[in-house]
MMTF fields as JSON, N, C-alpha, C and O atoms, coordinates in Angstrom:
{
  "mmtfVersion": "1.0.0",
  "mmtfProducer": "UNKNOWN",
  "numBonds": 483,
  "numAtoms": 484,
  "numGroups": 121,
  "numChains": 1,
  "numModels": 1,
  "chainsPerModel": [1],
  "groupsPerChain": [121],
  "chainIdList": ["A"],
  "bondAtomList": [4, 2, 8, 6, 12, 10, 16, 14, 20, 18, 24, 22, 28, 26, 32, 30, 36, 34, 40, 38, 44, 42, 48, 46, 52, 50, 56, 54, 60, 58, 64, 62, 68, 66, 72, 70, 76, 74, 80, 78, 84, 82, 88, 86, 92, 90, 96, 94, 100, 98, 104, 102, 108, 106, 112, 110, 116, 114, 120, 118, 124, 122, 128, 126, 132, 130, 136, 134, 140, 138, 144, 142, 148, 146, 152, 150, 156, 154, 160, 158, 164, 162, 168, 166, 172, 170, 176, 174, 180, 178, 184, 182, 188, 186, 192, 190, 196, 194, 200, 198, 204, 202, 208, 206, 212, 210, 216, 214, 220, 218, 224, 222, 228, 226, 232, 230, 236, 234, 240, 238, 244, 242, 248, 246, 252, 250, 256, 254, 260, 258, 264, 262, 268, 266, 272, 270, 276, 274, 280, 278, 284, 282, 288, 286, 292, 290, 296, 294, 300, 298, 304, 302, 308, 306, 312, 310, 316, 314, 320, 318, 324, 322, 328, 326, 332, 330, 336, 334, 340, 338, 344, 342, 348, 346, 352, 350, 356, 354, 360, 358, 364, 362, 368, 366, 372, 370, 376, 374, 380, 378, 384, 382, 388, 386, 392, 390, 396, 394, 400, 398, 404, 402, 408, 406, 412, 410, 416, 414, 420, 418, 424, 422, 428, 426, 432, 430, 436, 434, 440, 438, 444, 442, 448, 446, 452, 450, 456, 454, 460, 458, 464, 462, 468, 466, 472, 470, 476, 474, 480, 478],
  "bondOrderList": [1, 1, 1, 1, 1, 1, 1, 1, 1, 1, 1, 1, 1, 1, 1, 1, 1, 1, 1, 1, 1, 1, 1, 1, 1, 1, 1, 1, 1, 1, 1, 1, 1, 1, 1, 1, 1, 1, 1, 1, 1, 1, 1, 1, 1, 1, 1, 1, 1, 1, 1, 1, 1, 1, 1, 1, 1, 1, 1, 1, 1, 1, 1, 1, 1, 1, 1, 1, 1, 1, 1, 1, 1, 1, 1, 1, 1, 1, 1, 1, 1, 1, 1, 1, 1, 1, 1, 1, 1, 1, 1, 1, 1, 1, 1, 1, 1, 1, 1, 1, 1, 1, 1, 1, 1, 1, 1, 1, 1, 1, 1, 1, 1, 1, 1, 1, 1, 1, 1, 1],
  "groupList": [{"groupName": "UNK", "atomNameList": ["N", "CA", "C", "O"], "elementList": ["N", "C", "C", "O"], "formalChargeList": [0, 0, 0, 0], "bondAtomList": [1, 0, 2, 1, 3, 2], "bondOrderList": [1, 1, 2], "singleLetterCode": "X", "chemCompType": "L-PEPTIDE LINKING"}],
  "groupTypeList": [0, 0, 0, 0, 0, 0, 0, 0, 0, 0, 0, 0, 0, 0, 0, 0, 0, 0, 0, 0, 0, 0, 0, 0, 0, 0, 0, 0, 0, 0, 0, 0, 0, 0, 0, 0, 0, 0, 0, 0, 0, 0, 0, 0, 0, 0, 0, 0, 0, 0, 0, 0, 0, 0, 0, 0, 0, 0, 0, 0, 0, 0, 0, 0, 0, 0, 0, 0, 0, 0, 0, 0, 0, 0, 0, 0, 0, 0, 0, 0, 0, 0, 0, 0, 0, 0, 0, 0, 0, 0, 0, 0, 0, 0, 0, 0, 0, 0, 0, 0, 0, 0, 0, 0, 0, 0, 0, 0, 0, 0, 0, 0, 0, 0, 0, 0, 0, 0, 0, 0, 0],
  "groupIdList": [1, 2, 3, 4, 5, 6, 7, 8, 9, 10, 11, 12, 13, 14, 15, 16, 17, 18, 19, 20, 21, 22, 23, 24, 25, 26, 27, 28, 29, 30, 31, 32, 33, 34, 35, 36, 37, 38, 39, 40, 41, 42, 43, 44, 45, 46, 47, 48, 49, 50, 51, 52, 53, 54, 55, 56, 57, 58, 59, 60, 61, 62, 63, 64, 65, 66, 67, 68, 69, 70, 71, 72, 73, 74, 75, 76, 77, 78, 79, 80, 81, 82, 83, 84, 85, 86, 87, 88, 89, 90, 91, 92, 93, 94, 95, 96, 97, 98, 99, 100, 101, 102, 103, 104, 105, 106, 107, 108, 109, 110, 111, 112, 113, 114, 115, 116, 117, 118, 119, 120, 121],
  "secStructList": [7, 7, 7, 7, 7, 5, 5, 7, 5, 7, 1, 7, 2, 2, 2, 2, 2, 2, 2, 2, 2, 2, 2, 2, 6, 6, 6, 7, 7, 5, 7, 7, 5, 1, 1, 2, 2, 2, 2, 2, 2, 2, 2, 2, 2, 6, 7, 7, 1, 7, 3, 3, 7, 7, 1, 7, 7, 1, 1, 1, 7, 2, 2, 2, 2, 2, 2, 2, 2, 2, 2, 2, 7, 6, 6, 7, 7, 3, 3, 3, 3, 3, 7, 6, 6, 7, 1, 2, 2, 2, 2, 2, 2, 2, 6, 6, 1, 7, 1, 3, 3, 3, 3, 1, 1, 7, 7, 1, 2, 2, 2, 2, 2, 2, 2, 2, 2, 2, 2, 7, 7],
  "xCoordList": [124.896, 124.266, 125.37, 126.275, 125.21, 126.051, 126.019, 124.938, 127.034, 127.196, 127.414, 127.887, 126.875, 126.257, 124.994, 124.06, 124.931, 124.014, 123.409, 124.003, 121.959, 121.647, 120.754, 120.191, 119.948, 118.887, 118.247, 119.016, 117.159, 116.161, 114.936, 113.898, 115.119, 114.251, 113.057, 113.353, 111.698, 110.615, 109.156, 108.342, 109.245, 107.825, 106.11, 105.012, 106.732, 105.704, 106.055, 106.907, 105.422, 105.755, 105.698, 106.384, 104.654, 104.948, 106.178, 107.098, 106.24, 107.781, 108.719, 109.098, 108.906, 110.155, 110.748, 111.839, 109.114, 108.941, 109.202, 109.645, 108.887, 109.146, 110.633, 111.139, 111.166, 112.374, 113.388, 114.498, 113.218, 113.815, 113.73, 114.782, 112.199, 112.242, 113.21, 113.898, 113.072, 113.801, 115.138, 115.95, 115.604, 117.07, 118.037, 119.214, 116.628, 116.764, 116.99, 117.903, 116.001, 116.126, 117.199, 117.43, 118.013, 119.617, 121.095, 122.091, 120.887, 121.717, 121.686, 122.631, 120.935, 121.725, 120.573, 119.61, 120.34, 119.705, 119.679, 120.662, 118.204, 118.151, 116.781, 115.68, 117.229, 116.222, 115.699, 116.208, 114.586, 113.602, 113.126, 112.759, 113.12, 112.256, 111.474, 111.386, 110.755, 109.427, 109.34, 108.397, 109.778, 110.447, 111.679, 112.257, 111.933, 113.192, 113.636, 114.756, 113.088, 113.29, 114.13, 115.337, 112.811, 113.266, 114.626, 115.368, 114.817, 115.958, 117.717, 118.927, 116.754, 118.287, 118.612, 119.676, 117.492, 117.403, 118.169, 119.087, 117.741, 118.551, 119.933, 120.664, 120.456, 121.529, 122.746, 123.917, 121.836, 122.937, 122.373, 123.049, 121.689, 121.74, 122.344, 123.08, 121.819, 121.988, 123.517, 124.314, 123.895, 125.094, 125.284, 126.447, 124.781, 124.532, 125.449, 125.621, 126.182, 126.86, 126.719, 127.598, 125.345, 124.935, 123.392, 122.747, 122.909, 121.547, 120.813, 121.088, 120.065, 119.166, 117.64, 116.657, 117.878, 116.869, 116.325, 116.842, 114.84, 113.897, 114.294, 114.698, 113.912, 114.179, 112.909, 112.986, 111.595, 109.971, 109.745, 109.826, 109.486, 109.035, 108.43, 108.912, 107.108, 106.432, 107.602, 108.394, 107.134, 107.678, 109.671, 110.374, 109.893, 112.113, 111.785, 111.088, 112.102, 112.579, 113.725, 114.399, 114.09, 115.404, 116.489, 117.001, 116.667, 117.643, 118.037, 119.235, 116.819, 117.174, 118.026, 119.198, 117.331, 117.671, 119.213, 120.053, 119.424, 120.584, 121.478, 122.565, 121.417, 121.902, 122.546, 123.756, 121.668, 121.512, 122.235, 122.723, 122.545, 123.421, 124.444, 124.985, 125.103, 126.459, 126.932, 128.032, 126.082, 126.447, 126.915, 127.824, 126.176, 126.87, 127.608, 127.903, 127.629, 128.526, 128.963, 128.66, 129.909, 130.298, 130.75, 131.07, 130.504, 131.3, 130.172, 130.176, 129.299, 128.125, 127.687, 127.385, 127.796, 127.519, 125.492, 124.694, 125.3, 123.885, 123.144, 123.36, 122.695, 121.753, 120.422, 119.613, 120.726, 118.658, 118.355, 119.047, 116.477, 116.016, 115.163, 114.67, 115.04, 114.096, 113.057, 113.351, 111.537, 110.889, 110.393, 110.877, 109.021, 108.579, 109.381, 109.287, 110.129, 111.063, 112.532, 113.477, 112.249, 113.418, 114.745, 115.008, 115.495, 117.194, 117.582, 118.41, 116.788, 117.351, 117.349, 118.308, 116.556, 117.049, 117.956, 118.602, 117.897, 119.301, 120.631, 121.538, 120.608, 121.871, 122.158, 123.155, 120.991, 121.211, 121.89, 122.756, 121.521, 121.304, 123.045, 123.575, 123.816, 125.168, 125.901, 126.961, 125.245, 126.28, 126.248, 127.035, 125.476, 125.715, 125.947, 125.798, 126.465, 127.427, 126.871, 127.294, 125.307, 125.032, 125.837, 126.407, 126.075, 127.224, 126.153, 126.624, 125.268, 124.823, 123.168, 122.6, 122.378, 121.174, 120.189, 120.876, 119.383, 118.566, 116.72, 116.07, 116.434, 115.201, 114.008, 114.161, 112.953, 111.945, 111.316, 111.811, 110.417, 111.027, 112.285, 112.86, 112.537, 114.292, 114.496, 113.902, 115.539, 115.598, 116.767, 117.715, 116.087, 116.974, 118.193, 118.684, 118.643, 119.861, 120.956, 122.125, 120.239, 121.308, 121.458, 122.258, 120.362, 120.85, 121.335, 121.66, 121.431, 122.753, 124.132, 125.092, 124.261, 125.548, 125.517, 126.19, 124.977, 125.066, 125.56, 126.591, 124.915, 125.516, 126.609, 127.464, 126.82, 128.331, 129.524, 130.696, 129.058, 130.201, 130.354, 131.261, 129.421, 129.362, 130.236, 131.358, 129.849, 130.592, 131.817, 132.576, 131.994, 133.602, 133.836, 135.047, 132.927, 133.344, 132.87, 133.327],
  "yCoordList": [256.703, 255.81, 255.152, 254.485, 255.419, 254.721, 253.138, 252.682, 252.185, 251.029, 250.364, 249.325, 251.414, 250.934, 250.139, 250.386, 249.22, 248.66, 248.729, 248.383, 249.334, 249.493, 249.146, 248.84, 248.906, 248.121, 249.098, 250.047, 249.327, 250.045, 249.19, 248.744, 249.07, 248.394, 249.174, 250.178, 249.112, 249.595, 248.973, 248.77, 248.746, 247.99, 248.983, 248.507, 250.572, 251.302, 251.06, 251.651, 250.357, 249.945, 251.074, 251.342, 251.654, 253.346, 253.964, 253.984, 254.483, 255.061, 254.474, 255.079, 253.163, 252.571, 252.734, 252.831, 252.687, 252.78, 253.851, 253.905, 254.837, 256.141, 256.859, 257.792, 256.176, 256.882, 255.904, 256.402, 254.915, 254.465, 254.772, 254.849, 255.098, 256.27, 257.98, 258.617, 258.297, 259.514, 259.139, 260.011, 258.042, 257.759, 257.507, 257.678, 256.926, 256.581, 257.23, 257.006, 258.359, 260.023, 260.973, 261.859, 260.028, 260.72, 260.225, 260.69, 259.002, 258.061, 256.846, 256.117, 256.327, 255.359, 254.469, 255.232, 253.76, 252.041, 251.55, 251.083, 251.561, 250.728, 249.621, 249.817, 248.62, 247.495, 247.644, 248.523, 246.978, 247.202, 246.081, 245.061, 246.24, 245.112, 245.444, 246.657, 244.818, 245.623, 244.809, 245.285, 243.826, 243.934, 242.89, 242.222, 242.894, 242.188, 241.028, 241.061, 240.03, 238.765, 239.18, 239.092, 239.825, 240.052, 240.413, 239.882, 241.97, 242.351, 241.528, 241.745, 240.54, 239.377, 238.683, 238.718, 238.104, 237.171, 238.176, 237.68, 239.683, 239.844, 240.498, 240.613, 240.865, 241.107, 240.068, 240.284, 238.293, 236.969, 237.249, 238.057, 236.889, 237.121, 237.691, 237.221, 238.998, 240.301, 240.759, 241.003, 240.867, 241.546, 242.425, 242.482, 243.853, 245.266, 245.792, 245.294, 247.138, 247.66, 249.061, 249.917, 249.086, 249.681, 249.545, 249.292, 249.688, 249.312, 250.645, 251.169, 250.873, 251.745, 251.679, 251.858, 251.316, 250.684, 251.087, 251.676, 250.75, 251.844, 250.53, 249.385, 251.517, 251.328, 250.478, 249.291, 251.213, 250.63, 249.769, 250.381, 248.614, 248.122, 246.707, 246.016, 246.502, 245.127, 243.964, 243.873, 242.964, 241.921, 241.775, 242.007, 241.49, 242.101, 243.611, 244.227, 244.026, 245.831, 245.778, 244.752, 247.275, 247.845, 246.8, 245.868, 247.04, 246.83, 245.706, 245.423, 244.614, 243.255, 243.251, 242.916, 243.605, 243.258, 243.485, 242.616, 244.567, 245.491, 244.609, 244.415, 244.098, 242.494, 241.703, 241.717, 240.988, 239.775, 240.289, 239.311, 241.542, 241.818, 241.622, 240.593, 242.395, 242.604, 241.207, 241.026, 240.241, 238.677, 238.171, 237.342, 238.758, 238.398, 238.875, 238.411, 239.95, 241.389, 242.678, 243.858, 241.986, 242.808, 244.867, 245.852, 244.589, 245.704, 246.562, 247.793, 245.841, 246.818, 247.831, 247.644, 248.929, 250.504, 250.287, 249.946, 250.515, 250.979, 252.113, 252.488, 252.47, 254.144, 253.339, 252.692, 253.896, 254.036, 254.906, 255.872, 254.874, 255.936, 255.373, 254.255, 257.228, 256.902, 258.411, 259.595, 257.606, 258.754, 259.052, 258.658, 260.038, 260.525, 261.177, 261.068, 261.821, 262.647, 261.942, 262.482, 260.698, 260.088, 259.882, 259.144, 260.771, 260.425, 258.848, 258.057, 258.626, 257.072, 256.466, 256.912, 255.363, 254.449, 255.04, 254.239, 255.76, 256.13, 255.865, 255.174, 256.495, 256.356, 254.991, 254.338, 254.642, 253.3, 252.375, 251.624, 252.347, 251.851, 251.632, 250.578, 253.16, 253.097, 252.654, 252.248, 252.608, 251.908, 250.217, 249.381, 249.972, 248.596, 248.123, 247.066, 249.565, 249.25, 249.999, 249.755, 251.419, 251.822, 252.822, 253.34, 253.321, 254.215, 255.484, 256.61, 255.39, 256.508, 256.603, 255.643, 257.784, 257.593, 258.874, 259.879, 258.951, 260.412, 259.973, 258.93, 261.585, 261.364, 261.361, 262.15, 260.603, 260.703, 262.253, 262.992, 262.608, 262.875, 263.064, 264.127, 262.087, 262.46, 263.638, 263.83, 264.112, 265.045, 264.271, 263.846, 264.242, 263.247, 263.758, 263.143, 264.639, 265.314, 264.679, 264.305, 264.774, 264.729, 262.917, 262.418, 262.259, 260.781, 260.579, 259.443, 261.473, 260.829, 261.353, 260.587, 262.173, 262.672, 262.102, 262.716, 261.078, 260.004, 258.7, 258.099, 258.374, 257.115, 257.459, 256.573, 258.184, 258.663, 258.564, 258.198, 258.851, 258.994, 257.728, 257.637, 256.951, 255.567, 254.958, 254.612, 254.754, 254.075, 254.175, 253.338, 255.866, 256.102, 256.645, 256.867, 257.426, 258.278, 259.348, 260.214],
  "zCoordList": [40.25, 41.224, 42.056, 41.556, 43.516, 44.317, 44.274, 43.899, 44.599, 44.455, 46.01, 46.47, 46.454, 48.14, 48.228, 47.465, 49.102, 49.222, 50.952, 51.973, 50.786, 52.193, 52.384, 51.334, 53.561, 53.873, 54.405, 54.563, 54.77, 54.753, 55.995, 55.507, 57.188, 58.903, 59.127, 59.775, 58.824, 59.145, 59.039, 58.138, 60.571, 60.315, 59.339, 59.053, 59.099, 58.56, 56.83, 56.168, 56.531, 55.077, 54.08, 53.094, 54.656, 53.544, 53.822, 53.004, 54.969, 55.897, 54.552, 53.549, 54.937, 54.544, 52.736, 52.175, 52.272, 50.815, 50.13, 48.982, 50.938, 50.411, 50.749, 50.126, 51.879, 51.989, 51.078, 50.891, 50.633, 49.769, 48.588, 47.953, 47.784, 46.34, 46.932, 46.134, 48.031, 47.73, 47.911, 47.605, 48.34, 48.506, 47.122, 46.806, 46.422, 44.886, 43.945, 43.15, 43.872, 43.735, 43.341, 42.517, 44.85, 44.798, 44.821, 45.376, 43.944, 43.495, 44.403, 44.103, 45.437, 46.653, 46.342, 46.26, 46.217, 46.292, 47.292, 47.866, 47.823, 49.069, 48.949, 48.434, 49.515, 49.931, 50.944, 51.64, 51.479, 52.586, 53.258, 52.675, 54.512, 55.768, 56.247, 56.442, 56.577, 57.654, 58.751, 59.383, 59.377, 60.621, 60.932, 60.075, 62.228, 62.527, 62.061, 61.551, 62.09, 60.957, 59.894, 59.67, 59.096, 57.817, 57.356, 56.53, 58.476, 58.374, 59.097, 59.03, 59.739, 59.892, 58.429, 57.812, 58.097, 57.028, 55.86, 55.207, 55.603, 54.372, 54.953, 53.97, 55.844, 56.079, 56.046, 55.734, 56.658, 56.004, 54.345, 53.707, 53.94, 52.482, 51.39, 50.522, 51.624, 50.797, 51.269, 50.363, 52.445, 52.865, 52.867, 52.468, 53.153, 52.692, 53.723, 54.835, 53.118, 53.473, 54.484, 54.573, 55.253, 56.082, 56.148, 55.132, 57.155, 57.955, 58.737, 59.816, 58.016, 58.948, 59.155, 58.436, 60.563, 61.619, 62.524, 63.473, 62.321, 63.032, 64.933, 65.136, 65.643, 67.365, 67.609, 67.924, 67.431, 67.898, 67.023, 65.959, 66.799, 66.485, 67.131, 68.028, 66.301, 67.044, 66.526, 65.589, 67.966, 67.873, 68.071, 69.054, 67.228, 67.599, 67.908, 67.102, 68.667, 68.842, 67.954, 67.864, 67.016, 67.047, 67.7, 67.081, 68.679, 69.543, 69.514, 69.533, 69.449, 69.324, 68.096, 67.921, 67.491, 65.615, 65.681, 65.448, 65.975, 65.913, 66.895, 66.351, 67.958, 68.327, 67.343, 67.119, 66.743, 66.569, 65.341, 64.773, 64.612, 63.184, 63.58, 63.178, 64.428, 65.083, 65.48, 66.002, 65.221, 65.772, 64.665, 64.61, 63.5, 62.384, 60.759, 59.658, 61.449, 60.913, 61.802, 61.625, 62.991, 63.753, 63.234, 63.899, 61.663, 61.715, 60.99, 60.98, 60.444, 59.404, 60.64, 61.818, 59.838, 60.251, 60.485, 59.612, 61.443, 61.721, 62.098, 63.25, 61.739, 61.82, 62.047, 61.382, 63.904, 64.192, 64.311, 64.631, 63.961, 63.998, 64.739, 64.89, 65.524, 66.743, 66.784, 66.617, 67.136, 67.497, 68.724, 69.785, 68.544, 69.814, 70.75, 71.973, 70.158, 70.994, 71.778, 72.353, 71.529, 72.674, 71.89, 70.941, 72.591, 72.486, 73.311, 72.859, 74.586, 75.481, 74.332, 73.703, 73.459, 73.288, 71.698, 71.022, 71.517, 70.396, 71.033, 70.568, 72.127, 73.322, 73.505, 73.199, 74.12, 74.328, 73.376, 73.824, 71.831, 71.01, 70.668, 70.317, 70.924, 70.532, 70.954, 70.478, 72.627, 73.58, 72.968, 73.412, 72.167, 71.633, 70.28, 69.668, 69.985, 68.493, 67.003, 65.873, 67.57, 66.537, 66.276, 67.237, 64.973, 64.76, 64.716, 64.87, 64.588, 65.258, 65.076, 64.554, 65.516, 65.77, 64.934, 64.755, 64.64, 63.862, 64.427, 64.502, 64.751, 64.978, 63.817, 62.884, 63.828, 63.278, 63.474, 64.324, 62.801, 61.283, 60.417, 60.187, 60.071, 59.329, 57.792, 56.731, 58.415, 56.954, 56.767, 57.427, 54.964, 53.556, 54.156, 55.103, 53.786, 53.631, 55.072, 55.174, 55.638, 57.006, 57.51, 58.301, 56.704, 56.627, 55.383, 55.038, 54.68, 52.901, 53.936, 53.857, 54.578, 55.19, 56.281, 57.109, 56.725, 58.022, 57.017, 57.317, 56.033, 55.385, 54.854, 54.854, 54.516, 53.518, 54.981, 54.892, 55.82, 56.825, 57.969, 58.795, 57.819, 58.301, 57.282, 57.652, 55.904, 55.08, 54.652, 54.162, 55.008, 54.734, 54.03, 54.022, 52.709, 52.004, 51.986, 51.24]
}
């Protein structure tokens, strides 16, 4: 079991729930938000060592959220995910500090090899 700690941004509470049992699955532990608040509040809290954050969401967008972290962990690694086909606001998203972006539907595999390479190992 990895000794990473990641947060898990989705206002679809199943979405979020389930990609955290398969993350679990395969050694990595992740906690969960279901929307922007939340995910400010546990990032001062919790302090997790990477963030992956859905773009759409009601109320904070992505983007905001993904703001307002970098205000207070300029350096935590963020992975958004974005659907409906759109690469803009993934793009967008980096130009303001996400280390990188994956589309909805995500395959496991290619976000354990997006966190492993955000985090550095």
């Amino acid at each position: 079991m990895s000794e990473w700690k990641i947060l898990l941004v989705d206002d679809e509470s199943e979405f979020v729930s389930t990609l955290a049992d398969r993350l679990y699955l395969r050694g990595i532990h992740a906690s969960t938000a279901n929307d922007g608040e939340e995910a400010i509040r546990s990032v001062t809290e919790e302090k997790p060592d990477l963030v992956v954050l859905d773009i759409k969401m009601p109320g904070l967008s992505g983007i905001e959220v993904m703001k307002a972290i970098k205000k207070i962990d300029p350096q935590l690694p963020i992975i958004l995910l974005t659907g409906h086909g759109s690469t803009k606001e993934g793009m967008e998203g980096m130009k303001y500090g996400a280390y990188d972006y994956l589309m909805k539907p995500i395959d496991i595999n290619e976000l354990i090899l997006k966190i492993q390479e955000a985090i550095g190992k």
